[in-house]
C-alpha positions as CSV (number, residue, x, y, z in Angstrom):
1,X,92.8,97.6,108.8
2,X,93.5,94.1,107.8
3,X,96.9,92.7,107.2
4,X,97.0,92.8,103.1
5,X,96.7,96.6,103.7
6,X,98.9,96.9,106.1
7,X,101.2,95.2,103.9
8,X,100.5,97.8,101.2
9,X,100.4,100.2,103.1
10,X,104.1,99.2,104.5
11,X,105.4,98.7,101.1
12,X,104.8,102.2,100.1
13,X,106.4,103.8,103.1
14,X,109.3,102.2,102.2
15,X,109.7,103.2,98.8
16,X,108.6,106.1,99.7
17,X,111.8,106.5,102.2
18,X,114.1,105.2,99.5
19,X,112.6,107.6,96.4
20,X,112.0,104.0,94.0
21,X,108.9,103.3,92.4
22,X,106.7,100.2,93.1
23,X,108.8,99.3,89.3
24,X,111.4,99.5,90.8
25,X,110.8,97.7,93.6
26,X,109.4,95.0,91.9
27,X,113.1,94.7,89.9
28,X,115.0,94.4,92.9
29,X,112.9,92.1,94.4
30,X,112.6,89.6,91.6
31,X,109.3,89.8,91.7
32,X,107.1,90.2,88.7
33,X,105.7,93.1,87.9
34,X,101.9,92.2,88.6
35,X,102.7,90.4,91.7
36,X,103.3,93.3,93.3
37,X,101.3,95.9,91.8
38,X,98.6,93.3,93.1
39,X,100.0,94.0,96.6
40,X,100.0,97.4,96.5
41,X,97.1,98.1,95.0
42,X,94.9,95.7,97.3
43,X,94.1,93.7,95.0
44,X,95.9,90.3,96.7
45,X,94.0,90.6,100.1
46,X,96.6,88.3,101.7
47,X,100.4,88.9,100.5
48,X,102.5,85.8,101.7
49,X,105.4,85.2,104.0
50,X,107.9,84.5,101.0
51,X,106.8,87.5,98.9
52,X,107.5,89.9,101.8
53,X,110.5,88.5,102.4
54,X,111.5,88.7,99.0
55,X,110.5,92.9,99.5
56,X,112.5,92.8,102.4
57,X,116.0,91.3,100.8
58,X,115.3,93.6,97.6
59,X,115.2,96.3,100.2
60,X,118.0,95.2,102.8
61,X,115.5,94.7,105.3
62,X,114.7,92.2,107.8
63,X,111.4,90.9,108.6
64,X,111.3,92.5,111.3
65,X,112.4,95.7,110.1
66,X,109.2,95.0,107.8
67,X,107.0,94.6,110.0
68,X,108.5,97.0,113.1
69,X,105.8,99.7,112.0
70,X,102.8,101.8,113.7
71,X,101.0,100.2,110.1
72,X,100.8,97.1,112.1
73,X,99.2,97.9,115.4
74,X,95.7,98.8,113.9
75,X,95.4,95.7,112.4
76,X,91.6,94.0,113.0
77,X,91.0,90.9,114.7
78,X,90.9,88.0,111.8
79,X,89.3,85.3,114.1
80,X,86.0,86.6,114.3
């Protein structure tokens, strides 16, 4: 699994958890619409830094809240 998924992945738990749609999401985040319906439908490979974080406040989250999940141990090596 590479990171962008796990990211997706991750961001669908967590509105899963909290009953809100990816819409919803995106409203509380203050990010647009397409931005994130990129990210969770693996279409951006490689969310960044700032847009999770953004996820995170909108979900009163830290980072490492975020990223404190079994999602991320399966990740694949990216130095090949």
């Amino acid at each position: 699994m590479s990171i962008g998924e796990a990211c997706c992945q991750r961001i669908h738990e967590l509105c899963d958890e909290r009953k809100i749609s990816i819409n919803h999401l995106s409203i509380i985040c203050g990010i647009t619409q397409s931005t994130l319906s990129n990210i969770t439908s693996g279409r951006s490979k490689n969310p960044t830094i700032s847009t999770i974080k953004k996820i995170c406040d909108g979900l009163e989250i830290t980072l490492l809240e975020f990223f404190n999940s079994e999602i991320f141990l399966s990740l694949e090596q990216e130095i090949k």
